[in-house]
Each structure stands twice: as structure tokens, then as C-alpha cells.
N, C-alpha and C positions, 0 to 999 in steps of 0.2 A: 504494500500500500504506500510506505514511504519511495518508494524509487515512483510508482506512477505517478505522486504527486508531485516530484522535483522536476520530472520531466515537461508535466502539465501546463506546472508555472514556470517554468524555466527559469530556476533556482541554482543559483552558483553553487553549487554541492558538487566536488570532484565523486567521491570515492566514501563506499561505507562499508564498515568492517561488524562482522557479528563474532566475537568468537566464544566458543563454550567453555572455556575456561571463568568467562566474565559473565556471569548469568545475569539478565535481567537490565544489559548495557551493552549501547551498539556505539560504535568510534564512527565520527562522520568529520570527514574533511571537508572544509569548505571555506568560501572567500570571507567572512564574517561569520559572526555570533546573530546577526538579525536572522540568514536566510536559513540555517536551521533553527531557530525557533518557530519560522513562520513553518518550514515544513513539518515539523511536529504540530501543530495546532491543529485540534480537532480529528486527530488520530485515534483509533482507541489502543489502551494498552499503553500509550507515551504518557509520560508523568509530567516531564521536563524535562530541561535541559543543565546540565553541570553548567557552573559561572565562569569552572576554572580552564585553560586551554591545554593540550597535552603536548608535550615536546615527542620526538618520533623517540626518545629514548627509554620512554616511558610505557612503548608499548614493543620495543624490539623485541626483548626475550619471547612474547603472546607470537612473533610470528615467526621466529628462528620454532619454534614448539611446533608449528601448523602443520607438521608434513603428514604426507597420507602414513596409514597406519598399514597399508597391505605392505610396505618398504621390509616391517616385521616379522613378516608373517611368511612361510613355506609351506609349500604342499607338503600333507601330511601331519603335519602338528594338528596335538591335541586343543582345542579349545572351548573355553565355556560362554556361553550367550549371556552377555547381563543386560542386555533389555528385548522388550519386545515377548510375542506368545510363549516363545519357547526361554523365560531367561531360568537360568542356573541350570541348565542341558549343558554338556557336555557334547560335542560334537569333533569329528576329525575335518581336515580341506583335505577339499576333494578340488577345487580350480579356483584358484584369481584370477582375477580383472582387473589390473592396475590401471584401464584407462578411466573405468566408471568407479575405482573405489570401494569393489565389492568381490565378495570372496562368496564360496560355496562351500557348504559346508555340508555333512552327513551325519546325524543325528545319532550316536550313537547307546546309548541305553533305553530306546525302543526296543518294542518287537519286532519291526519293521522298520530296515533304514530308509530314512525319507532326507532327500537332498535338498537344502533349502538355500537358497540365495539370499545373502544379508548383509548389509553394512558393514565397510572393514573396521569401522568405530564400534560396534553392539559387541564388539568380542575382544576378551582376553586371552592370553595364551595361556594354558597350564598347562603343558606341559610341549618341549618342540622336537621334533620328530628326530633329529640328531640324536637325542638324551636317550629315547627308547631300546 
């Protein structure tokens, strides 16, 4: 909703950053402090805007952290789902997709293995297929 409104009004807004580290706060670049206030106005879910401005050093470390999570990960490792229908499954990869960010995985304390495609973020590794 924020980007079709910057576009709408054609608001000096370079660049906006969400990241999940920073819950509940989005980093918006831009030529003043008016034209994001005006774009948050009458959004829902936007509260305000912070008085204070950020220097780029402030937020280096949030994006040297950003990299895809599939970089971790190897076919074959054991791993557990923590969110989503299936979280605290245990599952094996079975195929990544490092263009889309997403890995497949095989369900494994079913009855029946069922291959599920899911975010390389919803999973941690317990255990990686080297260790076995």
C-alpha cells in the first residue's frame, strides 16, 4: 500500500527496507522528513514516523545479515520447520532453489513421505548431512 501511494503522488521516496530482524519498523529513504510523513498518512497499521534520521551505519550490520538462507543449506540435511502447518517436523532436502529462495523438503516422521516446498527462512538445520 505504501509503494502504490508514493508512486500515486509522486513522493521523493528513493528506496524502503523491511527487515525481520526489526519487527514492527520499515527504513524509508527519502529527500525529507515531510514526504514520508505524508506517505504514511492515513495508512493503516502506520503509527508514525521516528523524528530521528539514521546514518547508513546504523543499519549496515541488518544488511551484511540479509543473505539468502538456502547459501546454508545442502541437499540432504536434516531439518526442522519452525513455522507454518507442519512447524516442529522434522524433514530431510530433497532440492533447492536458490533463484526463488526455497528449498524442498521430505517430511520425515510421517507415514507417508510427502515433499513439501517451503521457504528457505521456515527452517532450521538440525542436523547436516556431512555429520551423518
Amino acid at each position: 500500500m505504501l509503494i502504490k501511494k508514493v508512486k500515486k503522488e509522486s513522493l521523493k521516496i528513493y528506496s524502503i527496507a523491511h527487515f525481520e530482524d526489526l519487527k514492527g519498523y520499515m527504513i524509508v529513504e527519502a529527500e525529507d522528513e515531510l514526504s514520508v510523513r505524508q506517505a504514511g498518512l492515513r495508512i493503516p497499521h502506520i503509527k508514525g514516523v521516528l523524528d530521528r534520521p539514521m546514518e547508513l551505519k546504523d543499519i549496515e550490520g541488518m544488511i551484511a545479515a540479509a543473505k539468502p538462507a538456502v547459501l546454508s543449506i545442502s541437499k540432504g540435511d536434516l531439518v526442522e520447520l519452525i513455522s507454518g502447518p507442519f512447524k516442529g517436523e522434522k524433514a530431510r532436502v530433497i532440492k533447492i532453489d536458490t533463484n526463488k529462495d526455497e528449498v524442498t523438503v521430505e517430511l520425515s516422521e510421517v507415514a507417508v513421505p510427502i515433499p513439501v516446498t517451503i521457504k528457505a527462512n521456515t527452517i532450521k538445520i538440525f542436523q547436516k548431512a556431512s555429520d551423518q
